[in-house]
C-alpha positions, 0 to 999 in steps of 0.5 A: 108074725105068725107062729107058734108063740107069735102075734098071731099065735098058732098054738091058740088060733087057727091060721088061714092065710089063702092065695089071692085071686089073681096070684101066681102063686097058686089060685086062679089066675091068668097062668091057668088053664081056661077051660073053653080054649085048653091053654092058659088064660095069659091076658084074656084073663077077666078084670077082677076087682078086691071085692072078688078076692074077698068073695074067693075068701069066703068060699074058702070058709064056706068050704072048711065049714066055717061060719065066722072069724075071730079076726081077719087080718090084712097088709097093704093089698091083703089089708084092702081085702080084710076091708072088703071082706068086713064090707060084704060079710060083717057077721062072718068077723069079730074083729079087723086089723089093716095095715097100710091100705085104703078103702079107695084108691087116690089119682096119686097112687094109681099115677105110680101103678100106671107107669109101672103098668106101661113099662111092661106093656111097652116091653117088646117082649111082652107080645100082648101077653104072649110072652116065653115063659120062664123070659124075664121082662125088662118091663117088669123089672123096670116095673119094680124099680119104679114100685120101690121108690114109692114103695121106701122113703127118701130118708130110708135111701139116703141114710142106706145107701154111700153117695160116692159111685162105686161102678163105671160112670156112663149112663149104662152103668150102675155108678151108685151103690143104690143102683146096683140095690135096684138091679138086685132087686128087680132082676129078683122079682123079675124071675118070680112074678109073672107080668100078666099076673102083675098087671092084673092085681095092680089094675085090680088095686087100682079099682079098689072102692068101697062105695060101688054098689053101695049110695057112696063111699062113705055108705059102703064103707059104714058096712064095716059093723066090726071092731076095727084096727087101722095101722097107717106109715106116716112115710107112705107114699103109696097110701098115705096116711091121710086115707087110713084118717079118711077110713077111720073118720067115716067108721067113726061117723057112723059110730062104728069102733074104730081106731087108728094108730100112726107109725112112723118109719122110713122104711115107708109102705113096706115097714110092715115087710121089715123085721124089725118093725114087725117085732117092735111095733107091728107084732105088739099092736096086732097080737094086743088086739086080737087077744084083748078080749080073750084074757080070761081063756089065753094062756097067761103066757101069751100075755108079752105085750099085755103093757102096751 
């Protein structure tokens, strides 16, 4: 989606894509050194919430000398953070495009991270957060088996994988062809994602809401002046759809521009993650918006979905 030619086309835009609060994989997070002890923070590291990744965000721009965006685009965790972004600095953006995230979180969605969060604190092995390094939990490889039932559909697993068992049949095996897909799955994320990081984005997550500090959530929400484009999976089990509607109805409300379009997938929440779907229906719908205003400077070139 982002490159040379592309949705978001490096030849015209000037790409910023930062790590976020929290990550392993390269910000600050619970694997840094904290400065008062000299050892890593592991899980002493302080609760941080979406609206301090979206502060961490524009201490990037501060940095870089950069007043305001033309748009600020986000998916799922990084949608929620596009949002609050919008939120607490609506004269730094033209424009916003979320995929498949909320501006509050629902008792269903933190169900699902809950009970992954208990597999890794439950884990033996994860010892308070002092865990070996470079030891793959079980915790959290059982964390990410639970994230893909909801993260996928029903139909998606039942027209991939073959019903018939192609393994042992005892309870320790992976009998089924979709069993074996999960053990891949999870031993893979296991070996590149660290728990204590992973404990804190889900909680972080989890406290997403627009309406604190602000008379609620609708009023919060309203702070969000730019034009918006919100993208829902009707499939979504993780954030379904009905929240993106909640988000948009309340833009609307206070006479924000906002629109919303509907996908349907059975790839669920992580169709946006699925090739196919990034170049048939997400590429489009973002590359569409982001450059809808800018027609008369663009390259003519750049005009592939100028149909739609």
């Amino acid at each position: 989606m982002i490159g040379p030619g592309k949705a978001i086309n490096s030849s015209y835009f000037r790409v910023i894509c930062p790590s976020v609060l929290g990550s392993p994989f390269g910000a600050t997070s619970p694997l840094s050194i904290n400065p008062h002890t000299g050892e890593k923070y592991k899980a002493s590291f302080p609760q941080i919430i979406p609206a301090d990744m979206a502060r961490c965000h524009a201490k990037v721009l501060d940095d870089l000398g950069i007043d305001s965006v033309h748009a600020v685009i986000g998916s799922s965790m990084g949608g929620i953070q596009a949002l609050e972004f919008a939120a607490q600095f609506p004269n730094r953006l033209d424009r916003l495009v979320g995929l498949a995230c909320t501006h509050q979180t629902t008792p269903g969605s933190v169900a699902f991270r809950r009970v992954q969060r208990r597999a890794i604190l439950a884990d033996p092995m994860y010892k308070d957060g002092n865990y070996t390094p470079g030891i793959p939990l079980e915790g959290i490889k059982v964390a990410r088996e639970l994230g893909m039932t909801c993260y996928r559909s029903r139909e998606e697993f039942d027209t991939r994988f073959d019903w018939n068992p192609t393994g042992p049949m005892d309870f320790k095996s992976a009998t089924f062809e979709v069993e074996g897909y999960m053990d891949y799955q999870a031993n893979k994320f296991a070996r590149l994602y660290d728990p204590n990081c992973y404990l804190l984005l889900s909680k972080a997550i989890d406290l997403t809401n627009l309406g604190r500090n602000a008379l609620n959530l609708a009023e919060g929400t309203s702070r969000i002046s730019c034009d918006t484009l919100i993208v829902g999976i009707k499939q979504d089990l993780l954030i379904p759809i009905q929240e993106q509607r909640n988000l948009v109805n309340i833009l609307h409300s206070y006479g924000r521009n906002a629109q919303i379009v509907e996908v349907d997938s059975k790839f669920g929440h992580d169709a946006m993650f699925n090739e196919q779907m990034q170049l048939d229906v997400f590429s489009p719908l973002v590359q569409k918006y982001i450059e809808k205003q800018l027609v008369d400077i663009l390259p003519h070139e750049q005009h592939r979905y100028s149909s739609l």
